[in-house]
mmCIF entry with sequence, helices, sheets and N, C-alpha, C, O atoms, coordinates in Angstrom:
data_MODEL
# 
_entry.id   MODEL 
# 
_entity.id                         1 
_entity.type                       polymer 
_entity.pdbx_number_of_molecules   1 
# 
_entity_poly.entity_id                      1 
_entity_poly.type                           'polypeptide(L)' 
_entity_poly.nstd_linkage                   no 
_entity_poly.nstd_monomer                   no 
_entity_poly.pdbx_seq_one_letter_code       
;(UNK)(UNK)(UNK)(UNK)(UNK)(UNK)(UNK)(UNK)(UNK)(UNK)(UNK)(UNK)(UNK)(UNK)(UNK)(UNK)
(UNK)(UNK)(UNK)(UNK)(UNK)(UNK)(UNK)(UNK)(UNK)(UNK)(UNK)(UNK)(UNK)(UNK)(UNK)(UNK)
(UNK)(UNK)(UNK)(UNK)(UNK)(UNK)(UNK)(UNK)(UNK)(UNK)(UNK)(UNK)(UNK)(UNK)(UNK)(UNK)
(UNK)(UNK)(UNK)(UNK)(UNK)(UNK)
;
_entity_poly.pdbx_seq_one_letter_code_can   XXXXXXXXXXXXXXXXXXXXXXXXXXXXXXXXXXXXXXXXXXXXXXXXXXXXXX 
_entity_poly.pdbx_strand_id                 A 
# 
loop_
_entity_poly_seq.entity_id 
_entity_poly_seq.num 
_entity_poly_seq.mon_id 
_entity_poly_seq.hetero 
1 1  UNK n 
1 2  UNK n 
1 3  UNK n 
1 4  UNK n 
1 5  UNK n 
1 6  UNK n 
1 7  UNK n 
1 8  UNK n 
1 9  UNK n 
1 10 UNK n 
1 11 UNK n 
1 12 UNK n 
1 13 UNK n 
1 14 UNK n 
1 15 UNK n 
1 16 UNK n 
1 17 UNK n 
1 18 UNK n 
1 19 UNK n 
1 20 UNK n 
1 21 UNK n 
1 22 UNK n 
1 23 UNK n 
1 24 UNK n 
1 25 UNK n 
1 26 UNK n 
1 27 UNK n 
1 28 UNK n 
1 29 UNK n 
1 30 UNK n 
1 31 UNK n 
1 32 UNK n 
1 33 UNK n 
1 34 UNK n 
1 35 UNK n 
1 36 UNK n 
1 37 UNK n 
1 38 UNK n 
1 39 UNK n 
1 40 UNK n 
1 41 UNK n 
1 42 UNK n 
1 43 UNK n 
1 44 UNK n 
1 45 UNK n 
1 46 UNK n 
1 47 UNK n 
1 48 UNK n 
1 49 UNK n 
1 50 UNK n 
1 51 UNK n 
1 52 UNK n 
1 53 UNK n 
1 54 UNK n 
# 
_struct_asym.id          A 
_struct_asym.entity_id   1 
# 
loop_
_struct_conf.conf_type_id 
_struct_conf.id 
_struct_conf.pdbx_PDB_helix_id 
_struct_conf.beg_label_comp_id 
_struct_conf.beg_label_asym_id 
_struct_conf.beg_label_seq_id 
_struct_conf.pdbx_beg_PDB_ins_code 
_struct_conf.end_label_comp_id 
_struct_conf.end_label_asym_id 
_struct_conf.end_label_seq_id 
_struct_conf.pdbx_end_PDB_ins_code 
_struct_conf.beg_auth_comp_id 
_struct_conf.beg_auth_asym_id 
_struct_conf.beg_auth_seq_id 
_struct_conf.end_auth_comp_id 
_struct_conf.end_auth_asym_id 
_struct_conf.end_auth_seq_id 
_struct_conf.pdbx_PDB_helix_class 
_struct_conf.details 
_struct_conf.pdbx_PDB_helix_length 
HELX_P HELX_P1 AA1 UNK A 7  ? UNK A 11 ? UNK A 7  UNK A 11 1 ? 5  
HELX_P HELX_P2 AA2 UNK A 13 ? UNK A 19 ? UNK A 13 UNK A 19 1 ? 7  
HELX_P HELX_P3 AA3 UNK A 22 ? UNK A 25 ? UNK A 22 UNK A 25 5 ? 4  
HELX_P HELX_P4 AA4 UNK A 28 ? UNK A 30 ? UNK A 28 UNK A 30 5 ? 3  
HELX_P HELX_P5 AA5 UNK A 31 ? UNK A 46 ? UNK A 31 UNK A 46 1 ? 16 
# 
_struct_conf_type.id          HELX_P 
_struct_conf_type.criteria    ? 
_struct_conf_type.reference   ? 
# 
loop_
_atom_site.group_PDB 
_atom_site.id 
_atom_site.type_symbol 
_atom_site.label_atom_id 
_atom_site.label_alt_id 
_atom_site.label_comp_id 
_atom_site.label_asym_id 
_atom_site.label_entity_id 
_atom_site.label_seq_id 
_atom_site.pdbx_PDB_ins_code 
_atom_site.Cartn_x 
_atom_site.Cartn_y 
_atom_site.Cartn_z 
_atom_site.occupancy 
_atom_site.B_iso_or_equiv 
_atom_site.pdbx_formal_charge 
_atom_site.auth_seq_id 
_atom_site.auth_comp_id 
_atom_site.auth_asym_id 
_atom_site.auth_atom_id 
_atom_site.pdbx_PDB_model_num 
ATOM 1   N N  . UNK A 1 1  ? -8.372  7.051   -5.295 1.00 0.00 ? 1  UNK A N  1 
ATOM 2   C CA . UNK A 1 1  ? -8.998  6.102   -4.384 1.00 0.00 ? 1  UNK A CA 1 
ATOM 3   C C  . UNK A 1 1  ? -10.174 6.775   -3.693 1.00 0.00 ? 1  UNK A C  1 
ATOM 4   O O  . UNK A 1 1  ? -11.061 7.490   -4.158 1.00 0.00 ? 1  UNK A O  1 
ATOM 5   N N  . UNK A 1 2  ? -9.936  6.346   -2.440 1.00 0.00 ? 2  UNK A N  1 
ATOM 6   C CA . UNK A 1 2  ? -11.463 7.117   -1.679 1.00 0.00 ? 2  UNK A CA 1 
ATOM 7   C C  . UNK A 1 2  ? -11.272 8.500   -0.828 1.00 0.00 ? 2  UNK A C  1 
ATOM 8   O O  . UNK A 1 2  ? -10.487 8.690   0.102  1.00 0.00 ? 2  UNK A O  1 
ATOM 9   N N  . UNK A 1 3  ? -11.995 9.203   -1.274 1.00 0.00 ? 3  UNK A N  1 
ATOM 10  C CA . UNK A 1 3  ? -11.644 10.399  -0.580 1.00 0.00 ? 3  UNK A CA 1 
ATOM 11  C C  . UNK A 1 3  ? -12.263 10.363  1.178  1.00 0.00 ? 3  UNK A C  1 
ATOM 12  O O  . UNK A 1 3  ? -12.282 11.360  1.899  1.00 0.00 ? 3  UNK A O  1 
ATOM 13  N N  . UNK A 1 4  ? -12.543 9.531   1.428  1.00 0.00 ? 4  UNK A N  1 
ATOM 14  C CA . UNK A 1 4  ? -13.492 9.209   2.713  1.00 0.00 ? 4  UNK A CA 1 
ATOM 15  C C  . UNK A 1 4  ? -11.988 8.622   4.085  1.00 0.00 ? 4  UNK A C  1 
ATOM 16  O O  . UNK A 1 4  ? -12.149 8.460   5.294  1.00 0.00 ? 4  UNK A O  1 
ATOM 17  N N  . UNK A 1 5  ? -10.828 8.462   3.372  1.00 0.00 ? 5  UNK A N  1 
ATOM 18  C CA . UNK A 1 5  ? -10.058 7.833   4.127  1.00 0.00 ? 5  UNK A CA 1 
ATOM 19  C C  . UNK A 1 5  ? -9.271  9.557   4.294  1.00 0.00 ? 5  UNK A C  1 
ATOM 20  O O  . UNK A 1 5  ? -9.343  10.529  3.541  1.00 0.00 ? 5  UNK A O  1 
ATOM 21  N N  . UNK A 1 6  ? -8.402  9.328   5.870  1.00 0.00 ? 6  UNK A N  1 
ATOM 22  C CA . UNK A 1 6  ? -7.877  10.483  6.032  1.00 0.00 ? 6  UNK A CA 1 
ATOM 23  C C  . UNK A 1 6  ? -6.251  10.168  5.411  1.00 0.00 ? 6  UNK A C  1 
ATOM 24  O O  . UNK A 1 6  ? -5.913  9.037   5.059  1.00 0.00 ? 6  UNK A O  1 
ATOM 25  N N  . UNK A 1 7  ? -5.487  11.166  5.359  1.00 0.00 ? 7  UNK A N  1 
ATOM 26  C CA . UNK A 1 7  ? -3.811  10.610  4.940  1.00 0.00 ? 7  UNK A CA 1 
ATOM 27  C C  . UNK A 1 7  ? -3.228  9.715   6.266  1.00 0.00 ? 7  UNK A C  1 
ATOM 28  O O  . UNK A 1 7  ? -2.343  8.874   6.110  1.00 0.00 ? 7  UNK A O  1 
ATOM 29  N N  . UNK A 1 8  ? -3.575  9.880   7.015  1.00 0.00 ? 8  UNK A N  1 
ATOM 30  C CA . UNK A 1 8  ? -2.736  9.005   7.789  1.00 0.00 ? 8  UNK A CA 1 
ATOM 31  C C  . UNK A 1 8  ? -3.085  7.413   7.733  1.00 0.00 ? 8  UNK A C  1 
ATOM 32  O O  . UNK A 1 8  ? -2.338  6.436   7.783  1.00 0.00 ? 8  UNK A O  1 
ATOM 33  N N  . UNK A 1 9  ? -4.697  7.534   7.593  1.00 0.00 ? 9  UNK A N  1 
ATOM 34  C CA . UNK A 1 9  ? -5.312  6.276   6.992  1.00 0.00 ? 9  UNK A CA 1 
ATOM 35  C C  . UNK A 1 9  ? -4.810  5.602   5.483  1.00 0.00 ? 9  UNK A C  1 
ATOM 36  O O  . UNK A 1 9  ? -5.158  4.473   5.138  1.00 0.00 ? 9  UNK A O  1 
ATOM 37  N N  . UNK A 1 10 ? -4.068  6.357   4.777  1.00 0.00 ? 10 UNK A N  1 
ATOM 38  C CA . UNK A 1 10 ? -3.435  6.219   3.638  1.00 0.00 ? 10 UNK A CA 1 
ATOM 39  C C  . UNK A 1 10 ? -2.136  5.711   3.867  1.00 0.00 ? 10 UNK A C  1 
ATOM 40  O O  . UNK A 1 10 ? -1.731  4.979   2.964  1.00 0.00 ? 10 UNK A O  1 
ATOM 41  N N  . UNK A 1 11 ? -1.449  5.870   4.716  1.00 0.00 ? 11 UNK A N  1 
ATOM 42  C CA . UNK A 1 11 ? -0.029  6.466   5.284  1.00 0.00 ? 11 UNK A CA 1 
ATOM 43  C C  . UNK A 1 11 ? -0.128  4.765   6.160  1.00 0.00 ? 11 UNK A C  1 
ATOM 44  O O  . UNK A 1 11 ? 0.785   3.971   6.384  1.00 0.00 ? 11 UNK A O  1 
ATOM 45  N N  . UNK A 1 12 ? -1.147  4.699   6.389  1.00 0.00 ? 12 UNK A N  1 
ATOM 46  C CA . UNK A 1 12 ? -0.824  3.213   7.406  1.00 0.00 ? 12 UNK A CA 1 
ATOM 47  C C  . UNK A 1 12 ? -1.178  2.318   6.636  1.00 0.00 ? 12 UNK A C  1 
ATOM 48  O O  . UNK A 1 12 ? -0.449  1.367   6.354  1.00 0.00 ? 12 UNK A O  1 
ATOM 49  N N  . UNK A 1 13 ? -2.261  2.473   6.214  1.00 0.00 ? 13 UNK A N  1 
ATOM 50  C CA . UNK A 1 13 ? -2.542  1.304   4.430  1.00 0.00 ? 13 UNK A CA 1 
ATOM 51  C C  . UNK A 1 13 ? -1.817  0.964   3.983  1.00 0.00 ? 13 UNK A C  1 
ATOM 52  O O  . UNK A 1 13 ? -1.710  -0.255  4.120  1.00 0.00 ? 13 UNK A O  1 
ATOM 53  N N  . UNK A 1 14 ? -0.663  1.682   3.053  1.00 0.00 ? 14 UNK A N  1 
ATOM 54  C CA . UNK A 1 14 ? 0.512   1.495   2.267  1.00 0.00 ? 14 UNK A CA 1 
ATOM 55  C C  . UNK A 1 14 ? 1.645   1.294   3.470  1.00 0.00 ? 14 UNK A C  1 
ATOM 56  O O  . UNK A 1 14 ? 2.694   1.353   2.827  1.00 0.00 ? 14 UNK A O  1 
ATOM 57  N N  . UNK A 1 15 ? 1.936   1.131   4.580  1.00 0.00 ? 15 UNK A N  1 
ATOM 58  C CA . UNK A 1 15 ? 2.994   0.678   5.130  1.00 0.00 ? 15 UNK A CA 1 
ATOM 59  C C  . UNK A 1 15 ? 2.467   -0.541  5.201  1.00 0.00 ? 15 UNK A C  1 
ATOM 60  O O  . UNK A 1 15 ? 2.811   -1.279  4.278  1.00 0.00 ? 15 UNK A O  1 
ATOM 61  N N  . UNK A 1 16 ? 1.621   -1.075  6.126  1.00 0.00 ? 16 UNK A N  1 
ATOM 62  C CA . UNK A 1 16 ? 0.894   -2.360  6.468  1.00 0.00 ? 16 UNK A CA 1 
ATOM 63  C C  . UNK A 1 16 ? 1.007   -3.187  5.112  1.00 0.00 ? 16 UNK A C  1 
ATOM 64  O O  . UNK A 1 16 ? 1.661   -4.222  5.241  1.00 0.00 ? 16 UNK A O  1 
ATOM 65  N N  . UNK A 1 17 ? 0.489   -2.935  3.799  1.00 0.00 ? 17 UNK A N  1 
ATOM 66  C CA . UNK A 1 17 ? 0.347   -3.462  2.044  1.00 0.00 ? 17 UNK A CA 1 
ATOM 67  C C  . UNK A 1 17 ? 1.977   -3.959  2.049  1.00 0.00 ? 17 UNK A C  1 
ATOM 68  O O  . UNK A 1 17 ? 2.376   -5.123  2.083  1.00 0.00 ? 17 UNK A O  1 
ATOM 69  N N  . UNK A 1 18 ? 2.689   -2.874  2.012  1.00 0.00 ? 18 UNK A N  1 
ATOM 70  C CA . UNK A 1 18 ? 4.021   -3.224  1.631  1.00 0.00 ? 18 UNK A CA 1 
ATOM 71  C C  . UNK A 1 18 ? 4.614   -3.888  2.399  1.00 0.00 ? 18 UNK A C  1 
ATOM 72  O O  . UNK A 1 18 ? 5.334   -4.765  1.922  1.00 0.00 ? 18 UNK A O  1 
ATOM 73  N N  . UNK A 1 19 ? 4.543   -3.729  3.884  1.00 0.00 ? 19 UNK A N  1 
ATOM 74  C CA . UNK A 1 19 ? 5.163   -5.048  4.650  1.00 0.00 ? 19 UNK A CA 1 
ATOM 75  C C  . UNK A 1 19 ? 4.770   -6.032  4.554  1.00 0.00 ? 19 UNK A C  1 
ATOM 76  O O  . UNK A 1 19 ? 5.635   -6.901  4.445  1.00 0.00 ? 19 UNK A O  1 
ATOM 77  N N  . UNK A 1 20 ? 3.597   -6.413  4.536  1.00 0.00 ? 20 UNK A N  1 
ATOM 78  C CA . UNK A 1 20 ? 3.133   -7.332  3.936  1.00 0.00 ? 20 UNK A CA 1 
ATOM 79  C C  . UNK A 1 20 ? 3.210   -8.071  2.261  1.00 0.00 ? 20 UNK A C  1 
ATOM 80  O O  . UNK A 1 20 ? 2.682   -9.065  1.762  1.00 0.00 ? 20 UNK A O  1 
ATOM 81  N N  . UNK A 1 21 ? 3.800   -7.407  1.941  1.00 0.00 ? 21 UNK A N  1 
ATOM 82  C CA . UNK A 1 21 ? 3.542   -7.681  0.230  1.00 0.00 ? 21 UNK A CA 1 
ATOM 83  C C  . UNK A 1 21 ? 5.070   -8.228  0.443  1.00 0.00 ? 21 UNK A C  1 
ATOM 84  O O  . UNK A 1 21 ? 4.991   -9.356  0.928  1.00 0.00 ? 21 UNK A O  1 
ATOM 85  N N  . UNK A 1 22 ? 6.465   -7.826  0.250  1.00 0.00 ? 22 UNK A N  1 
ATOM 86  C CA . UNK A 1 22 ? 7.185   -7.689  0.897  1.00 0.00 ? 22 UNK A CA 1 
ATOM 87  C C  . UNK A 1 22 ? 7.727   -9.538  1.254  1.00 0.00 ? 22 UNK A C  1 
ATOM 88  O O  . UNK A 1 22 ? 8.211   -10.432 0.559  1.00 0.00 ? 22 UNK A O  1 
ATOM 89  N N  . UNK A 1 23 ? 7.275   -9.402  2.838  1.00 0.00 ? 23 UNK A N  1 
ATOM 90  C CA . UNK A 1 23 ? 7.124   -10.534 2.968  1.00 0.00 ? 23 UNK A CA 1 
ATOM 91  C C  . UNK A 1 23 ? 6.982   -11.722 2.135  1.00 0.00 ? 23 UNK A C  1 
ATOM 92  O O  . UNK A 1 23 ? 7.656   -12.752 2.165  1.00 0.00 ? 23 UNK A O  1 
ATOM 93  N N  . UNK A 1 24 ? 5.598   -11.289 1.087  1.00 0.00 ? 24 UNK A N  1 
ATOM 94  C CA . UNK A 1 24 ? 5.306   -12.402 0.651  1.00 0.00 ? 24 UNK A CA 1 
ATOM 95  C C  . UNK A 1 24 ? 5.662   -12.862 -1.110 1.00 0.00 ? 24 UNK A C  1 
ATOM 96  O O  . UNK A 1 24 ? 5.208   -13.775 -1.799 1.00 0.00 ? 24 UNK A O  1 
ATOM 97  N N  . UNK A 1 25 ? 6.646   -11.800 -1.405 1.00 0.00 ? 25 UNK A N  1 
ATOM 98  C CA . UNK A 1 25 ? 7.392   -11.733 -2.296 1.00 0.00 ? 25 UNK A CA 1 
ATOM 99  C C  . UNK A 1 25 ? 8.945   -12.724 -2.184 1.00 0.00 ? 25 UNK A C  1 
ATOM 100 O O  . UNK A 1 25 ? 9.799   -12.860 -3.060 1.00 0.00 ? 25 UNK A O  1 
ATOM 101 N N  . UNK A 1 26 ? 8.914   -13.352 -0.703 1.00 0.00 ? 26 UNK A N  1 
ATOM 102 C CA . UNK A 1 26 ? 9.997   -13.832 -1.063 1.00 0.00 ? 26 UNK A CA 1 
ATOM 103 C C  . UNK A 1 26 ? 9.607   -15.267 -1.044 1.00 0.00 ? 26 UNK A C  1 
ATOM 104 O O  . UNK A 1 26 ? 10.281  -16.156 -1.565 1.00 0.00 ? 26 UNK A O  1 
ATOM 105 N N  . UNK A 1 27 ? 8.302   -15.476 -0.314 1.00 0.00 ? 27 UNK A N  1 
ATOM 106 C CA . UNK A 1 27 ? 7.635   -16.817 -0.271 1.00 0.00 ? 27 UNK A CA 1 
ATOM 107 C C  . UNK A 1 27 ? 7.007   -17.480 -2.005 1.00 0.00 ? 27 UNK A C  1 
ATOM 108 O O  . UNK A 1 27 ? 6.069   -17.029 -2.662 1.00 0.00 ? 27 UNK A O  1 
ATOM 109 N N  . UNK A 1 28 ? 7.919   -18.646 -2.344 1.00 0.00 ? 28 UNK A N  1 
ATOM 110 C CA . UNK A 1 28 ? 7.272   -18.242 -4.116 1.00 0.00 ? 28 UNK A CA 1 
ATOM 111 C C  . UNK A 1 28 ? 6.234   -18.958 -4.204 1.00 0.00 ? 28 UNK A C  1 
ATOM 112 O O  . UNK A 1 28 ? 6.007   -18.825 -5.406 1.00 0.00 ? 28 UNK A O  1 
ATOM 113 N N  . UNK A 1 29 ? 5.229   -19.791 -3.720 1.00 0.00 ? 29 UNK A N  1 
ATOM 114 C CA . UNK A 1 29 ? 3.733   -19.954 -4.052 1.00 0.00 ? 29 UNK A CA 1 
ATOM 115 C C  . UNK A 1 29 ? 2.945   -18.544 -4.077 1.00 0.00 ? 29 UNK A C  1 
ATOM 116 O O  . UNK A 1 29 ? 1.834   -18.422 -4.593 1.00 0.00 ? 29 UNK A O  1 
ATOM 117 N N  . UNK A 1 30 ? 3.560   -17.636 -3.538 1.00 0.00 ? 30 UNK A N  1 
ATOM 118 C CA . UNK A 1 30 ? 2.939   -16.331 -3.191 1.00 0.00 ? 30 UNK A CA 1 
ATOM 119 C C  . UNK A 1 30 ? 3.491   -14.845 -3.608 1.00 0.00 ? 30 UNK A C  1 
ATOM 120 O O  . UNK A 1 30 ? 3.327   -13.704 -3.175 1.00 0.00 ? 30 UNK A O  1 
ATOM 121 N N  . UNK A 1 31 ? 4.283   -15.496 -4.750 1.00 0.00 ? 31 UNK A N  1 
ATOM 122 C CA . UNK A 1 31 ? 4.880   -13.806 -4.961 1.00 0.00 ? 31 UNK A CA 1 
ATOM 123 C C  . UNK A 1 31 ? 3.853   -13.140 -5.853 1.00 0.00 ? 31 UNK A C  1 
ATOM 124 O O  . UNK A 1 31 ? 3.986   -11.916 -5.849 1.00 0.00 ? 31 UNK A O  1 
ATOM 125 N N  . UNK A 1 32 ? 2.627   -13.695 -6.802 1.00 0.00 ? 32 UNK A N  1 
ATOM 126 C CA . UNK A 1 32 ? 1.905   -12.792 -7.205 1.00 0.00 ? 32 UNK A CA 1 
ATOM 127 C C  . UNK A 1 32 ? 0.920   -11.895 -6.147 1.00 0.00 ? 32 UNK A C  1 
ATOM 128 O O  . UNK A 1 32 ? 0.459   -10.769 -6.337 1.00 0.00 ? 32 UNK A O  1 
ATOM 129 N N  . UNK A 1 33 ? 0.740   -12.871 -4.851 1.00 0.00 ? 33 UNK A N  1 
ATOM 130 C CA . UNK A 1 33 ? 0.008   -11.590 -4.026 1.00 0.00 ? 33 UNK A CA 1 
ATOM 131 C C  . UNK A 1 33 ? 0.602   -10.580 -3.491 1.00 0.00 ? 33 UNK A C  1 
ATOM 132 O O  . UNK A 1 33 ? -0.096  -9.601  -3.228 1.00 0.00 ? 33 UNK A O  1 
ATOM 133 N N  . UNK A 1 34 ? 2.419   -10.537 -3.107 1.00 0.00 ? 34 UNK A N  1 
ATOM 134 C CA . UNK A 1 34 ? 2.836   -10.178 -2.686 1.00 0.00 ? 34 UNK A CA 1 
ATOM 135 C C  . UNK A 1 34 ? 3.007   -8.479  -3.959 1.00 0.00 ? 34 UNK A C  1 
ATOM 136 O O  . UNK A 1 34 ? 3.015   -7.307  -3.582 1.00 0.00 ? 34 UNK A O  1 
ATOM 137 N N  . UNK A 1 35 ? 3.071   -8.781  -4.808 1.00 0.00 ? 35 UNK A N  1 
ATOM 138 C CA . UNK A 1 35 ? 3.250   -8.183  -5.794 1.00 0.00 ? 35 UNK A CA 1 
ATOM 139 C C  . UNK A 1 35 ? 1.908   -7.009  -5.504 1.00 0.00 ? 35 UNK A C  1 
ATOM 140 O O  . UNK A 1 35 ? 2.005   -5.919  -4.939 1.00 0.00 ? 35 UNK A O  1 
ATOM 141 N N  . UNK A 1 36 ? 0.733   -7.613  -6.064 1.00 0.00 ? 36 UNK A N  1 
ATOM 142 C CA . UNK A 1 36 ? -0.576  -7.656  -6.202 1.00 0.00 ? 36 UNK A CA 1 
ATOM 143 C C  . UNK A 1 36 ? -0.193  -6.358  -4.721 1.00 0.00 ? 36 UNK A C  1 
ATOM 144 O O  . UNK A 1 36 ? -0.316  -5.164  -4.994 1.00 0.00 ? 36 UNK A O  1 
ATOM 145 N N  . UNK A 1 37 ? 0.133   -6.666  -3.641 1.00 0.00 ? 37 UNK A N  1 
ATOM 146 C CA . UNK A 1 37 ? -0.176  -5.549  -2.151 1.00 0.00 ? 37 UNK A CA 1 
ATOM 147 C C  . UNK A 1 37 ? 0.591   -5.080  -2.296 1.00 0.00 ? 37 UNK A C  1 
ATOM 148 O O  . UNK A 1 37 ? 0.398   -3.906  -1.977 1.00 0.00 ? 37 UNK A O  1 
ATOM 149 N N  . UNK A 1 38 ? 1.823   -5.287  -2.740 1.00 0.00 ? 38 UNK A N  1 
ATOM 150 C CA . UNK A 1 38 ? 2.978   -3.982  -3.139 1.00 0.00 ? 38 UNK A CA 1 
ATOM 151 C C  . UNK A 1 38 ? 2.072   -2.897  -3.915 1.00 0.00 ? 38 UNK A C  1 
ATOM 152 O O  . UNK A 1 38 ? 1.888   -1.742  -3.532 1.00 0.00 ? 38 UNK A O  1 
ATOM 153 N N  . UNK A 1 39 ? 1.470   -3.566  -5.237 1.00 0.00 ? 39 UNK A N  1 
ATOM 154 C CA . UNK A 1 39 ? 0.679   -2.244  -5.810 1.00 0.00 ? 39 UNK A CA 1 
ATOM 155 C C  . UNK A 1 39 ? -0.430  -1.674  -5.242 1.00 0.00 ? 39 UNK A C  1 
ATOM 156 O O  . UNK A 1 39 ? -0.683  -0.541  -5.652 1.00 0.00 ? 39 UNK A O  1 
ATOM 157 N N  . UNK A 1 40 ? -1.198  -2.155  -4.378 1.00 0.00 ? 40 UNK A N  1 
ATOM 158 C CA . UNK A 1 40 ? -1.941  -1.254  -3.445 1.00 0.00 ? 40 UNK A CA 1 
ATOM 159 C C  . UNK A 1 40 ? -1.208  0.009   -2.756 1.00 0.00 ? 40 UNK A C  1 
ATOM 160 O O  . UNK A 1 40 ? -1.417  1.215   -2.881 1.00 0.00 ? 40 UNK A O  1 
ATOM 161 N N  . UNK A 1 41 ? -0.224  -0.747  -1.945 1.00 0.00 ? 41 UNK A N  1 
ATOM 162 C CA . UNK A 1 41 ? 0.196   -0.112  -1.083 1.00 0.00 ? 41 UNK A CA 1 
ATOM 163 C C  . UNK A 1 41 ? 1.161   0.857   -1.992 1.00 0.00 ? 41 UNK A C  1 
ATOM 164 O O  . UNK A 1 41 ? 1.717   1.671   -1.254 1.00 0.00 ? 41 UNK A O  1 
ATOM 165 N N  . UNK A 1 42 ? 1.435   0.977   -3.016 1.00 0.00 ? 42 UNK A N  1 
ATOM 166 C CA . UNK A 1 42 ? 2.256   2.407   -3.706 1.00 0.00 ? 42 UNK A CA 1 
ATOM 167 C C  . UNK A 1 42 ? 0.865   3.314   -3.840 1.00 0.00 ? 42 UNK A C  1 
ATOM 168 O O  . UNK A 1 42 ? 0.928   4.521   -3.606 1.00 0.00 ? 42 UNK A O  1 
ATOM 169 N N  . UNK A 1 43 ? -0.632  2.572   -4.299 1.00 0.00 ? 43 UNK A N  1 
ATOM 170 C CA . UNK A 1 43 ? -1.428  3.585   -4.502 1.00 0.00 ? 43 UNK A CA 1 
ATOM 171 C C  . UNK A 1 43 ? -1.525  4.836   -3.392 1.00 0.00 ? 43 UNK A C  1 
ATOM 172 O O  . UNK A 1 43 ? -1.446  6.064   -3.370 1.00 0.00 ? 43 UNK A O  1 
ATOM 173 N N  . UNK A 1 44 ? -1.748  3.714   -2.492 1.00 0.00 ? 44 UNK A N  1 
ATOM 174 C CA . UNK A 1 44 ? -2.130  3.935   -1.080 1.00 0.00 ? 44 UNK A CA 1 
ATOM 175 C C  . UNK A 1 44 ? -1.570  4.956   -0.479 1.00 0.00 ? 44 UNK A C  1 
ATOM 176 O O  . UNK A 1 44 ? -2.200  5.709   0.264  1.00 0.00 ? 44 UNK A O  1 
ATOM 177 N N  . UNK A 1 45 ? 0.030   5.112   -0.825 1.00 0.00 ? 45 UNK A N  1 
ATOM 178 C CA . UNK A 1 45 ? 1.055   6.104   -0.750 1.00 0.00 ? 45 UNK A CA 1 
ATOM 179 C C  . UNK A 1 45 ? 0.882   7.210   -1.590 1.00 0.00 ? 45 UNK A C  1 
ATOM 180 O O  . UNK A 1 45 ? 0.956   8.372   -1.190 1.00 0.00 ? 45 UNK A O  1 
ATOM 181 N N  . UNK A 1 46 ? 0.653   6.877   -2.741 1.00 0.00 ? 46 UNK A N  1 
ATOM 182 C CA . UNK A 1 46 ? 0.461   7.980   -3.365 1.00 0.00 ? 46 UNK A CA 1 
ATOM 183 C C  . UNK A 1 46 ? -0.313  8.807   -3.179 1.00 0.00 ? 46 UNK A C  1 
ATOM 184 O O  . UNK A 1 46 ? -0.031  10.005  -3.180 1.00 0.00 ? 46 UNK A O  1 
ATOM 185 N N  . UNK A 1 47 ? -1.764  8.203   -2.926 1.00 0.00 ? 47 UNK A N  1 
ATOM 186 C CA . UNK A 1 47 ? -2.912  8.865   -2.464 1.00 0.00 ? 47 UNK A CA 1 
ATOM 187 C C  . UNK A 1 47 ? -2.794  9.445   -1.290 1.00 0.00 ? 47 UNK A C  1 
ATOM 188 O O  . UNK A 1 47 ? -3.563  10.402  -1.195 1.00 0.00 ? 47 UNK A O  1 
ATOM 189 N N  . UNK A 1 48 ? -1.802  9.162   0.142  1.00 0.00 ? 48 UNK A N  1 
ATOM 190 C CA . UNK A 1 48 ? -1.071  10.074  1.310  1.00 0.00 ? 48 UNK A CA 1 
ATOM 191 C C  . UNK A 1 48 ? -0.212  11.144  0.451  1.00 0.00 ? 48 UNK A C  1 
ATOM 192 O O  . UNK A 1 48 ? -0.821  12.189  0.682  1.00 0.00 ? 48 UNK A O  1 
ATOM 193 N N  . UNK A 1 49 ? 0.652   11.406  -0.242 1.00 0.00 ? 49 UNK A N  1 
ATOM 194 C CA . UNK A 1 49 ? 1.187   12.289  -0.667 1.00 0.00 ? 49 UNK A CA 1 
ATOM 195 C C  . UNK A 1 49 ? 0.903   13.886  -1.619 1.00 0.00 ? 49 UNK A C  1 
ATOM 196 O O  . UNK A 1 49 ? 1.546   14.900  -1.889 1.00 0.00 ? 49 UNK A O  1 
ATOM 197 N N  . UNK A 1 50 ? -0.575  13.277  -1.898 1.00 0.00 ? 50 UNK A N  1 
ATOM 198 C CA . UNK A 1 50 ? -1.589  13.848  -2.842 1.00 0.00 ? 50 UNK A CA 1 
ATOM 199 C C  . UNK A 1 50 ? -2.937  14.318  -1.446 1.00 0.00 ? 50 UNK A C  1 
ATOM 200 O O  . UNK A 1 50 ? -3.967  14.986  -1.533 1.00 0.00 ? 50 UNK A O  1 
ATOM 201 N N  . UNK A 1 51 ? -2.579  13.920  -0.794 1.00 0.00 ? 51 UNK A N  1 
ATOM 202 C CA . UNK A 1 51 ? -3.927  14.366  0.212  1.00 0.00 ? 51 UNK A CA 1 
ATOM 203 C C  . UNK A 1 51 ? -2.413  15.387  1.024  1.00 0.00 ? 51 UNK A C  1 
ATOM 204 O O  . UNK A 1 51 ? -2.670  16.554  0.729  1.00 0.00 ? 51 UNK A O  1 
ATOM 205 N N  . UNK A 1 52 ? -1.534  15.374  1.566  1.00 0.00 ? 52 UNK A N  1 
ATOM 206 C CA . UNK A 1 52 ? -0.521  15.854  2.161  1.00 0.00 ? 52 UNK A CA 1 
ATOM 207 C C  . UNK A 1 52 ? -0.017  17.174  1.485  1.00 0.00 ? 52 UNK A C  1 
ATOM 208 O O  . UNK A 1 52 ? 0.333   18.127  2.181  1.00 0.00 ? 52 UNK A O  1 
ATOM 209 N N  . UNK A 1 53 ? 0.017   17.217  0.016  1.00 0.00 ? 53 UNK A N  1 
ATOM 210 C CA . UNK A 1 53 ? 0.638   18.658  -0.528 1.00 0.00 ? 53 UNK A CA 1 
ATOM 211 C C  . UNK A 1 53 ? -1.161  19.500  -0.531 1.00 0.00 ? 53 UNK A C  1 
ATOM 212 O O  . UNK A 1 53 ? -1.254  20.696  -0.808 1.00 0.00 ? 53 UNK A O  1 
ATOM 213 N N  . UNK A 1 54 ? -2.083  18.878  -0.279 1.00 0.00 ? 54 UNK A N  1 
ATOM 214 C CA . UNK A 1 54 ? -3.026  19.614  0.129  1.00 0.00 ? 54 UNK A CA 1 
ATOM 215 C C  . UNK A 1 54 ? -3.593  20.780  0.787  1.00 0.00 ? 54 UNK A C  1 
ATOM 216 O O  . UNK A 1 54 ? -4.814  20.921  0.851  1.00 0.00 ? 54 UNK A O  1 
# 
């Protein structure tokens, strides 16, 4: 992703994505977005965990 964001900026991205995604995974007009911010928000995580063993 962007190296311009700090990990904690990563770290709140992917919590915020997934609660949100989450949410809207159980609403079914909306489970592809919910889906759709679940996979942000694993990037998002990943990219905190990869900036963190840094």
């Amino acid at each position: 992703m962007s190296t311009l964001m700090t990990a904690k900026t990563d770290l709140l991205i992917a919590v915020v994505f997934g609660l949100v995604g989450v949410f809207l995974l159980n609403d079914a007009p909306l489970n592809l977005m919910g889906a759709v911010l679940l996979a942000f928000g694993a990037v998002h995580f990943q990219e905190y965990r990869r900036k963190r063993r840094r």
